[in-house]
N, C-alpha and C positions, 0 to 999 in steps of 0.2 A: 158684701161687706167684708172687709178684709178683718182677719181677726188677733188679735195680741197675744199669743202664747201664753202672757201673763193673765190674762182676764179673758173665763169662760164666756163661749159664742151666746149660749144658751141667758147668761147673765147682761148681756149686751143688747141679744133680743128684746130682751125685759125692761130693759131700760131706757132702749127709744121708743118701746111703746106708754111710757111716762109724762107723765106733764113735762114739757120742755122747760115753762117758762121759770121754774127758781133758780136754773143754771145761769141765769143772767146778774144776777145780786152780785155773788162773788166775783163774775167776771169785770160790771161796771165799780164794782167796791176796788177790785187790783188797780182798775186801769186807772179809776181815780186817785190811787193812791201812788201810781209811779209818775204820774201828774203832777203832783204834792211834790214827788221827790225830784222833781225835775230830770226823771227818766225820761221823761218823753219829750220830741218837740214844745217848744212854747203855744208859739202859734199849731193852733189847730182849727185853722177858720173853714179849711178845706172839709173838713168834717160834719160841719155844723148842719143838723137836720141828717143824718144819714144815719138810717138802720144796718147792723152788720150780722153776720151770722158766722159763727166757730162752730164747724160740727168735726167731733172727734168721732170719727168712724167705729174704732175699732172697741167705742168703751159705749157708742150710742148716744153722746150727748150732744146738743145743740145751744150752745151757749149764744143769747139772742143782747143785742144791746142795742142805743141808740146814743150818737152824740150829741146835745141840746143843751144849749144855754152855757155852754163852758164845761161841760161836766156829760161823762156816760151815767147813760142812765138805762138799767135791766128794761127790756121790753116784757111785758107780759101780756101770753098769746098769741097765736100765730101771726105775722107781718111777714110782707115781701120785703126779704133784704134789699139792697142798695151792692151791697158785696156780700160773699159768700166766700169763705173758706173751710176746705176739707180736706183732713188727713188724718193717719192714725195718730195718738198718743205719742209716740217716738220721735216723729217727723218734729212736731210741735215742740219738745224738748231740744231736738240739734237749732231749730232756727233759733228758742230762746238761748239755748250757750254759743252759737252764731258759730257749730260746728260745718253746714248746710248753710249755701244761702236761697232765697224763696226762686230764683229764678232753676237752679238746678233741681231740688223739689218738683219745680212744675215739669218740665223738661224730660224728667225721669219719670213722671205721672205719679208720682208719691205726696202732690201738694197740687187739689182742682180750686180753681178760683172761677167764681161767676158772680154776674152782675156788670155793674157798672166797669166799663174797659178803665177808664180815667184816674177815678177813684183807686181802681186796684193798682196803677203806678204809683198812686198818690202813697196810698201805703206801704209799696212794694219798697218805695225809693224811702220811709221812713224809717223803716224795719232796716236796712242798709245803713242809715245814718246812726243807727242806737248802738252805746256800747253792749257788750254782749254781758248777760245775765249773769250776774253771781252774788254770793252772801258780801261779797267785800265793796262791791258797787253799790250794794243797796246801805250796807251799815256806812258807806261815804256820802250818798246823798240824805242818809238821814241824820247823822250828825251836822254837817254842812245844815239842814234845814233846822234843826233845834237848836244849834251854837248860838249864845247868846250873844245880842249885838255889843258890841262896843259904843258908850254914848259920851 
């Protein structure tokens, strides 16, 4: 396991040997809500029925979800992903400010992907298509989403 400078080895240990499954709340809560804000693609049909796994190596966590019915929803308890992604901390931050893109990540072995080959272009090419992460993107699609209609 590669480890963060920032966050002791010994602290990380400890923490994949944790229940995995409440890392999943906040993650299907975000992804929901960039949903909401129309961060994300519309269509996400490609999605539908498929388990995903975030494991952040270097902090130990496994952030588990599934996409169902329109909506991610936290998986609780072990499931075989559909995809799988793994990287430290760091890695995860450059692709959300879209400092790094996922192909050079994988390429330099700093970003493993398993499971479904299909699926992982599916997302690969989605992550490509998003504007890149900031306070100013999100305070625009959430404005945009609460502006009251004109009637």
């Amino acid at each position: 396991m590669a480890v963060n400078p920032g966050f002791p080895a010994p602290l990380a240990r400890l923490v994949e040997r944790l229940p995995q499954w409440p890392h999943g709340i906040p993650a299907a809560l975000a992804l929901n809500f960039a949903r909401y804000l129309r961060l994300l693609p519309e269509d996400l049909s490609s999605l539908e029925g498929r388990t995903f796994v975030i494991h952040v190596r270097d902090i130990g966590a496994r952030f588990r979800f599934r996409y169902e019915g329109g909506r991610f929803r936290p998986v609780f308890g072990p499931a075989e992903p559909d995809l799988m992604f793994s990287a430290d901390t760091a890695e995860y931050l450059k692709l959300l400010r879209r400092e790094e893109d996922p192909d050079t990540l994988f390429f330099n072995r700093r970003l493993d992907i398993e499971g479904d080959t299909e699926l992982g272009l599916i997302v690969k090419n989605m992550l490509d298509s998003l504007e890149p992460l900031s306070w100013s993107a999100i305070d625009r699609a959430l404005r945009e989403r609460i502006r009251p209609s004109s009637s």
